[in-house]
Steps between C-alpha positions, in 0.01 A plus 500: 500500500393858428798689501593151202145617352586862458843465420370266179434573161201485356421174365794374691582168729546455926637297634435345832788279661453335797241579841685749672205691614240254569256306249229766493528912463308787326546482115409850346284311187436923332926489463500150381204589232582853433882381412381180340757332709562080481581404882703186578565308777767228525590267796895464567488180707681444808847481598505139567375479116758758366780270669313193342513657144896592554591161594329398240677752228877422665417122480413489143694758348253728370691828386332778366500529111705794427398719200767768456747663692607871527768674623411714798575831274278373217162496766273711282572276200399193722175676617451598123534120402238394763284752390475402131446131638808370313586259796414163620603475847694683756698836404788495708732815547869467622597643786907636519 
């Protein structure tokens, strides 16, 4: 968590995924003030869950809603069109 802390803007977002270290550790608060930092924790589930939820998705279809596609060449111009939040949906770049 500190080297996330020090490593993030100021006035900018951590995230924590998952327990890999335990529930409880040290949590420099002076960093997380002085930086004016937003710290959040999310909970991933288990793996019996994650198999649930892609039974789930294969059994009824569910497909990702695809946005826009670019060429693997064109990359900058797809991070450019993400960036001016001209999508809805997935980006998807072709590979080959």
């Amino acid at each position: 968590l500190d080297q996330s802390m020090l490593a993030t803007r100021v006035g900018g977002h951590v995230a924590l995924l998952g327990v890999l270290a335990g529930v409880a550790g040290p949590v420099q608060t002076a960093l997380l003030f002085s930086k004016n930092l937003k710290v959040q924790g999310l909970t991933v589930g288990s793996r019996a869950m994650q198999l649930d939820l892609i039974a789930a998705i294969e059994a009824n279809g569910i497909r990702p809603v695809i946005s826009d596609t670019f060429a693997l060449p064109n990359l900058a111009d797809a991070f450019r069109h993400q960036i001016a939040n001209r999508h809805f949906g997935k980006i998807a770049v072709e590979i080959g």
